[in-house]
C-alpha positions in Angstrom: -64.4 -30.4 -5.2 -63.8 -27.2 -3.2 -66.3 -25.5 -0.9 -66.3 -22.3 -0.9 -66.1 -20.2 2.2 -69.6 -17.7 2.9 -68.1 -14.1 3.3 -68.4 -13.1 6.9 -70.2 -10.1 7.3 -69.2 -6.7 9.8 -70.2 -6.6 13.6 -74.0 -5.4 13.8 -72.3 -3.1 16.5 -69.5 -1.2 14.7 -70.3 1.4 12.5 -69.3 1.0 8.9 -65.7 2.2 7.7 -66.5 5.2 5.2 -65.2 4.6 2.0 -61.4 5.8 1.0 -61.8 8.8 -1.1 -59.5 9.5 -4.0 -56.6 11.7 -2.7 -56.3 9.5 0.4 -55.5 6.4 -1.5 -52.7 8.1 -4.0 -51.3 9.8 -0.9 -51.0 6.3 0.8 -49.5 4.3 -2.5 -46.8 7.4 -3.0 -45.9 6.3 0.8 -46.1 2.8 -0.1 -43.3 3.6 -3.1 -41.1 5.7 -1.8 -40.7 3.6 1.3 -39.8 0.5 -1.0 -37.9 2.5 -3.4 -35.7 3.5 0.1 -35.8 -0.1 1.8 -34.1 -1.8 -1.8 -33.0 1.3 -3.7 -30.4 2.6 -1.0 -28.8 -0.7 0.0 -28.7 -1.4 -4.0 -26.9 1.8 -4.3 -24.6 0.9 -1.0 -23.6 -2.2 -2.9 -22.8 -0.6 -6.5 -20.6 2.1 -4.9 -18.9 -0.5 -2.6 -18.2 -2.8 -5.2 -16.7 0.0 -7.5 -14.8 1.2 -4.8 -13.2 -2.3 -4.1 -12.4 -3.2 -7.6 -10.3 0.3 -7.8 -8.8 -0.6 -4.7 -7.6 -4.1 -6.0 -6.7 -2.0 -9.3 -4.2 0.0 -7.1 -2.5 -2.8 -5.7 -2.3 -4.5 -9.0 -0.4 -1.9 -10.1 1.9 -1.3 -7.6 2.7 -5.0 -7.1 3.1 -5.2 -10.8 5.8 -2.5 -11.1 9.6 -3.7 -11.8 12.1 -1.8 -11.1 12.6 1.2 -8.6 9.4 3.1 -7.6 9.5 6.7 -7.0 8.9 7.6 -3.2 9.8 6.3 0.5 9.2 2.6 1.6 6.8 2.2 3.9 7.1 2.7 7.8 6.3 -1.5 7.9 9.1 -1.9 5.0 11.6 0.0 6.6 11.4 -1.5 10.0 11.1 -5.5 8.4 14.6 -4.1 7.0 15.8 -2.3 9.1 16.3 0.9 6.1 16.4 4.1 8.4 16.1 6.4 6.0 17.2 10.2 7.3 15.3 13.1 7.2 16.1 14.6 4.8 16.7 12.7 2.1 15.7 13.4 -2.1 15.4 11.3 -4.6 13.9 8.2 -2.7 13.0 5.5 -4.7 12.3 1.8 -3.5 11.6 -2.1 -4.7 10.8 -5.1 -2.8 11.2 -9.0 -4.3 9.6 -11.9 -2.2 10.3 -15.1 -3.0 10.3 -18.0 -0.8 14.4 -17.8 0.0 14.7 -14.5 0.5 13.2 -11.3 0.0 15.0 -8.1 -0.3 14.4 -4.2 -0.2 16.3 -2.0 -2.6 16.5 1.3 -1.8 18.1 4.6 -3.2 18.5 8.5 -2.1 20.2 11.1 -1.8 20.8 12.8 1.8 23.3 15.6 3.1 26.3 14.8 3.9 25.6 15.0 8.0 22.4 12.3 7.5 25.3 9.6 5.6 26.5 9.4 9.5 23.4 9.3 11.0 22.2 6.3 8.2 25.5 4.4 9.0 25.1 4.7 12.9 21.8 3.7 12.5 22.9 0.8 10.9 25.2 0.1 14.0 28.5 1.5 11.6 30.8 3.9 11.0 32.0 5.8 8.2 35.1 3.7 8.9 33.2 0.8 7.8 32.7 2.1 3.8 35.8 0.9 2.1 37.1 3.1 -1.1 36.0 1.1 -4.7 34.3 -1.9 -2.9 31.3 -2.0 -4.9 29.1 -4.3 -2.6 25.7 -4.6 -4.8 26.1 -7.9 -7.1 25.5 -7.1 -10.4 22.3 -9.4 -10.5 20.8 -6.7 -8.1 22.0 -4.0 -10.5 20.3 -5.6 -13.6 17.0 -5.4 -11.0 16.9 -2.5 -9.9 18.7 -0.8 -13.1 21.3 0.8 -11.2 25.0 1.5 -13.2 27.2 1.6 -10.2 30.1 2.3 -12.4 30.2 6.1 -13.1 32.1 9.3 -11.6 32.5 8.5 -7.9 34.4 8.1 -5.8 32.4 4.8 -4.6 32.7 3.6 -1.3 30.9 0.6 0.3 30.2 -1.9 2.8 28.2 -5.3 3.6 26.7 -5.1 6.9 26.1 -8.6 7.9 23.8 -9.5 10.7 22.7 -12.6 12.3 18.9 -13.9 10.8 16.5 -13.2 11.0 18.5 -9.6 11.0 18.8 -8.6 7.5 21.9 -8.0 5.9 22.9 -4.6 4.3 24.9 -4.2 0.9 25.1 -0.4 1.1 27.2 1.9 -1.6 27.7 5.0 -1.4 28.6 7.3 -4.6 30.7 10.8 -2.9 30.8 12.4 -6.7 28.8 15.0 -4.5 30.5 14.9 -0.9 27.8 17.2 0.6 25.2 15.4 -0.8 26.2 11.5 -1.1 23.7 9.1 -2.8 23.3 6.0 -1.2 22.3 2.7 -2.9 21.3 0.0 -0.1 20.0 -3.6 -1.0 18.3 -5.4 2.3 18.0 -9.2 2.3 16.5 -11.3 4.9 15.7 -14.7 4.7 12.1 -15.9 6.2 
């Protein structure tokens, strides 16, 4: 059996509160809304936005991590250095692809550069022009079928391996001179983790 509890009454001193008139209370409830319509609607809205914007991110990645074969544009600054790939400036055509796997991973790169820039890439590289050698096509055909490269057109084709001490990669570079002022350079980095 519950009691109930008498109702206690106002202080015999304190005047009484007048009563809330009409406007008052639907100007204090459209307060009341819109203040929990900003507390849950706005981090609701923080979190649909955010989510989409990670999914398109991870969409992005997919894709370029997906991709076989040679992707249009420059390597990364990371990629580049990791590879040691100095590519000159400037250089056209650029197109890139990077394998992982747990024995080696390698970075294929392609472009075409003036003439001038082929001396600056090999002494970059720590060579000479010296070092290409006349029909020494230095790409294995494997990383041909990768990249889709046909190393066996007009030339003439010069190239070179640079080997280097790991975790150094090592270069396979070929160079086509169909176009003597502006060579196109195939290059295949490997380094082993």
């Amino acid at each position: 059996m519950t009691r109930s509890v008498p109702r206690q009454g106002d202080a015999p001193d304190e005047p009484a509160q007048p009563a809330e008139d009409r406007r008052h209370r639907n100007r204090r409830r459209a307060l009341t809304l819109i203040i929990i319509v900003l507390l849950i609607g706005v981090p609701a809205g923080y979190l649909v936005i955010s989510a989409n914007q990670s999914r398109d991110s991870g969409k992005d990645k997919e894709a370029k991590y997906s991709a076989t074969g040679l992707t249009a544009g420059w390597p990364s600054r990371v990629q580049r250095r990791i590879y040691q790939v100095p590519i000159p400036v400037p250089s056209g055509k650029v197109a890139y692809y990077e394998t992982n796997n747990w024995r080696t991973s390698r970075l294929y790169v392609q472009f075409q550069t003036p003439d001038a820039n082929l001396d600056v890439f090999l002494k970059s590289m720590g060579v000479g022009r010296d070092a290409l050698e006349e029909g020494d096509i230095t790409i294995s055909a494997r990383d041909q079928k990768v990249t889709g490269w046909d190393l066996s057109g007009p030339g003439p084709w010069y190239g070179l391996v640079h080997g280097q001490e790991n975790p150094a990669p090592t270069h396979d570079v070929v160079v086509n001179l169909s176009d003597p002022a502006n060579p196109f350079v195939y290059v295949v980095s490997r380094t082993v983790p």
